[in-house]
ZATIBA-554309 format. One record per residue (C-alpha): residue number from 1; x, y, z; residue in three letters. Coordinates in steps of 0.05 Angstrom, whole numbers. Each point is the difference from the previous one (the first is absolute). Example, Ala and Ser with C-alpha at 12.3 -4.5 7.8 and 13.67 -1.06 7.14 Angstrom:
! ZATIBA-554309
{kolro:1, east:246, north:-90, up:156, zado:Ala}
{kolro:2, east:27, north:69, up:-13, zado:Ser}
! end
This chain:
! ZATIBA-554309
{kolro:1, east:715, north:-2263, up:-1123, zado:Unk}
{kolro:2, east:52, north:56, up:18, zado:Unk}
{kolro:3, east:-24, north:67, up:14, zado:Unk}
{kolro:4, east:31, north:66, up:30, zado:Unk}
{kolro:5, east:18, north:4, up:67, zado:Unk}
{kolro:6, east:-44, north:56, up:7, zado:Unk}
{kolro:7, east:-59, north:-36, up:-18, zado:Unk}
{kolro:8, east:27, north:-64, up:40, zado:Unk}
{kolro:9, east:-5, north:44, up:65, zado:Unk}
{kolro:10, east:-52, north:37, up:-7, zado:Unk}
{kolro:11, east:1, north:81, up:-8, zado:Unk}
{kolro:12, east:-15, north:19, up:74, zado:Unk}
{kolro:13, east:58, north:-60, up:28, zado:Unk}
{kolro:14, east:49, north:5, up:-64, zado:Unk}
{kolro:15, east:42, north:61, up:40, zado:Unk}
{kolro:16, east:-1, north:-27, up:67, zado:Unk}
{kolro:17, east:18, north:-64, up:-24, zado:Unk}
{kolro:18, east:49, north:20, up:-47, zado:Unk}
{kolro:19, east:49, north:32, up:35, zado:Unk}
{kolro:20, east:-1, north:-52, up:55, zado:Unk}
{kolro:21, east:21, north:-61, up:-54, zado:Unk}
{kolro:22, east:66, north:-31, up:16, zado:Unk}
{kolro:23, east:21, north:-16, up:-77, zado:Unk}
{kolro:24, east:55, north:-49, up:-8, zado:Unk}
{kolro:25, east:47, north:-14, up:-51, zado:Unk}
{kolro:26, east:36, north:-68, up:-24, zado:Unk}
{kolro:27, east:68, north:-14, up:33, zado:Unk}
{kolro:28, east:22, north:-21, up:-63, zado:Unk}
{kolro:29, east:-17, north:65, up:-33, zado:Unk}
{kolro:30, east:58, north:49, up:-28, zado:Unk}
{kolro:31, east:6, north:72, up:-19, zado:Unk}
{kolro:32, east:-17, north:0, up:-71, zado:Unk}
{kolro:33, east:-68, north:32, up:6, zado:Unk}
{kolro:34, east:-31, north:-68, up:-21, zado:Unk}
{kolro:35, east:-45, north:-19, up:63, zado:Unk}
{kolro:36, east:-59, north:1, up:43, zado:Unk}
{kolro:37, east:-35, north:3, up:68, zado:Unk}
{kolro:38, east:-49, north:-36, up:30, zado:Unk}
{kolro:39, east:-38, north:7, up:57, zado:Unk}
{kolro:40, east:-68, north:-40, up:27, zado:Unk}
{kolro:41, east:-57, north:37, up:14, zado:Unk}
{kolro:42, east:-48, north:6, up:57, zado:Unk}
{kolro:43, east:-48, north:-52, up:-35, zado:Unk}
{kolro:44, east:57, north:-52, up:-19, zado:Unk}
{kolro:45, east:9, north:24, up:-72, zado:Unk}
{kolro:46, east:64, north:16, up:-28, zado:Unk}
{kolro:47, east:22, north:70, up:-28, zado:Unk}
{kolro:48, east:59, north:4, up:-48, zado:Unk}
{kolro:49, east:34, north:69, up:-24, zado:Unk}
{kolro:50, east:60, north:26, up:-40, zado:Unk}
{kolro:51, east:60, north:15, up:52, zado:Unk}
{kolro:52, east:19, north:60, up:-37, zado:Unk}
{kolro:53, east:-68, north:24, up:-14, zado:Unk}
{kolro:54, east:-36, north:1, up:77, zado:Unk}
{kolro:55, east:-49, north:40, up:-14, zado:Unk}
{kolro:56, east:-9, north:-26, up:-64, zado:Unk}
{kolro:57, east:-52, north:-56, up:-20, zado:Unk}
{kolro:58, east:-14, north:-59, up:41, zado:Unk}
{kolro:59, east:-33, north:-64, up:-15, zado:Unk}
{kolro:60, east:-32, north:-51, up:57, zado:Unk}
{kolro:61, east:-19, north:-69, up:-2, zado:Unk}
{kolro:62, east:-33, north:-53, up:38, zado:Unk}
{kolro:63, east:41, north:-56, up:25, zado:Unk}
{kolro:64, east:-22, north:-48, up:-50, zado:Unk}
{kolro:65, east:12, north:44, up:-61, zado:Unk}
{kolro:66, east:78, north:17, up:31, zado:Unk}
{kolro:67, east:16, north:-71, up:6, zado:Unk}
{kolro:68, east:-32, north:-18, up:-67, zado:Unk}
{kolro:69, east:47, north:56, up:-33, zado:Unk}
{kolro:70, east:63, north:-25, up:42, zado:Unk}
{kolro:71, east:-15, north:-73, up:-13, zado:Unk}
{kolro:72, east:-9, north:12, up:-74, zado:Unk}
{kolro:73, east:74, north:45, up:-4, zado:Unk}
{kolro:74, east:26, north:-64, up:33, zado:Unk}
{kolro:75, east:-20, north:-44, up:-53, zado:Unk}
{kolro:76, east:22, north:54, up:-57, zado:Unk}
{kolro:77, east:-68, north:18, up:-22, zado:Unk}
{kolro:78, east:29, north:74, up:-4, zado:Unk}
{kolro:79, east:59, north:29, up:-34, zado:Unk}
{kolro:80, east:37, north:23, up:48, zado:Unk}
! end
């Protein structure tokens, strides 16, 4: 289940570990304001935000439920 990344880290790591998170962006992404980061956390989850919204909210998942999501845009279960 997704959840904050505030509540993924933990209250007393969340600033620590926050500002030392190397978020990445796609290569393939362009300047329309239409994309995100990701980033994987200390425990091997992965945390997605808005790239024009950083401080904005953040979602994280576990390994299985990101490749579940991309596997299921890959076979057009989502209108994209």
């Amino acid at each position: 289940m997704a959840q904050s990344l505030d509540n993924a880290l933990g209250k007393t790591e969340s600033a620590n570990t926050r500002a030392s998170l190397a978020w990445r962006k796609s290569s393939r992404s362009i300047a329309n304001g239409q994309c995100i980061e990701a980033v994987t956390l200390p425990d091997g989850r992965l945390a997605v935000r808005d790239s024009v919204d950083k401080g904005g909210p953040t979602a994280t998942f576990t390994p299985c439920e990101w490749s579940t999501f991309v596997k299921r845009i890959k076979d057009g279960d989502y209108e994209i």
